[in-house]
N, C-alpha and C positions, 0 to 999 in steps of 0.2 A: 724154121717151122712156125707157121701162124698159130694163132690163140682162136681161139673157136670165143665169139664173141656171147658178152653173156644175154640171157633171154629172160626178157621179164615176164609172167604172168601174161595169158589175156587180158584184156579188158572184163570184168564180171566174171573173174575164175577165183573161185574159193582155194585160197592159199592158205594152206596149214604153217603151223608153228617151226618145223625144220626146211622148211622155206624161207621161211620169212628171218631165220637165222643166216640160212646163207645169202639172202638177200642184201642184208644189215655189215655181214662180212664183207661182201662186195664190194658197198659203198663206206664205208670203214662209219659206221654208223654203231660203235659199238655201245656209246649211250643208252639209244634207241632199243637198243638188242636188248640190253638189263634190264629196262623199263618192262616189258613187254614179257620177257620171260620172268621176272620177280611176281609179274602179277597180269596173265593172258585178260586181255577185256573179253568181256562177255558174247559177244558176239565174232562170229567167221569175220577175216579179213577178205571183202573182195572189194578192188578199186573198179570205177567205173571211169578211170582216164582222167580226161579235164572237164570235169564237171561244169554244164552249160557253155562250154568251150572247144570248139574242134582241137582232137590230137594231132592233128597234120594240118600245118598253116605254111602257102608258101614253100609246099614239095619238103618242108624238114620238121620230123617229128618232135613232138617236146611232151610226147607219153611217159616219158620215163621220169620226167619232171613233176610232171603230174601224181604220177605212181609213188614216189615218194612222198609227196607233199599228202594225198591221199594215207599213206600207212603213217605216218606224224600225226596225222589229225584223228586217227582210229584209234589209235594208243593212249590218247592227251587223256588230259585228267582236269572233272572243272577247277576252275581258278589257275591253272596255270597261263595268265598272259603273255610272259614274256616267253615263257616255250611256243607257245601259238605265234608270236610276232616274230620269233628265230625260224620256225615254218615257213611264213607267208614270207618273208626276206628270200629264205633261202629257193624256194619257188621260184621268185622274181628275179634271183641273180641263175640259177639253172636256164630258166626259159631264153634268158637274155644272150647266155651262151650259146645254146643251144640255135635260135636264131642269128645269133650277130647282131641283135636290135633290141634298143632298151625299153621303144617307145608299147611294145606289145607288153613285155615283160611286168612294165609300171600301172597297166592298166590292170592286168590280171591281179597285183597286188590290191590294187582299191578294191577290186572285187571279191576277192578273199578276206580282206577286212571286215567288209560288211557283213557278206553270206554266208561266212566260216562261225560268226560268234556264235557258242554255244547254248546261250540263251533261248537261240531261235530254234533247236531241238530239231533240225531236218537231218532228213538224211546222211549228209554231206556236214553238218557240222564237229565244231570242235570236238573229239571227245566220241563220236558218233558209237568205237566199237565197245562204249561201255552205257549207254544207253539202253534202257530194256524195256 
């Protein structure tokens, strides 16, 4: 008997909090899960994919890559660097998988360093779903 594979979110779909638990269950993220349920950020979680980045490169998706790296950065809290830098890694080692190729995987990390930090108060930054 096959597993009926799991399905993430659309792209820009507002995902509620018992989603976003069995999401966290899924990916055995259950750090993530306490975070998030101890103290929901202020704003709906919707990922918009790979931010400035196509989700399909090369006929293989890396959405789901994405999608997490996205719900870690909606959660964050300022000051947290080295949670932000365990993000952007863990992004970088997803994508690489997900490809077979490190050389895309490394650039997206520069790119996340720079456009993720918090400071810069976009959309897409660190921290974004506690922003108001």
């Amino acid at each position: 008997m096959s597993e009926k594979p799991f399905k993430l979110p659309e792209i820009n779909e507002e995902v509620p909090l018992p989603r976003i638990k069995e999401i966290c269950e899924h990916f055995n993220l259950p750090d993530l899960w306490l975070k998030i349920k101890n103290d929901p950020p202020a704003l709906v979680f919707v990922s918009d994919g790979c931010t400035m980045w196509p989700n399909v490169t090369g006929g293989k998706s890396i959405y789901q890559a994405c999608f997490l790296h996205d719900l870690k950065y909606w959660a964050g809290y300022p000051g947290e660097d080295v949670e932000r830098l365990v993000a952007d890694a863990e992004l970088m080692i997803d994508v690489a998988r997900l490809r077979g190729s490190t050389k895309m995987a490394e650039t997206m990390f520069h790119g996340v360093r720079v456009g993720g930090m918090g400071q810069l108060n976009l959309a897409f930054s660190w921290g974004f779903g506690r922003v108001i």
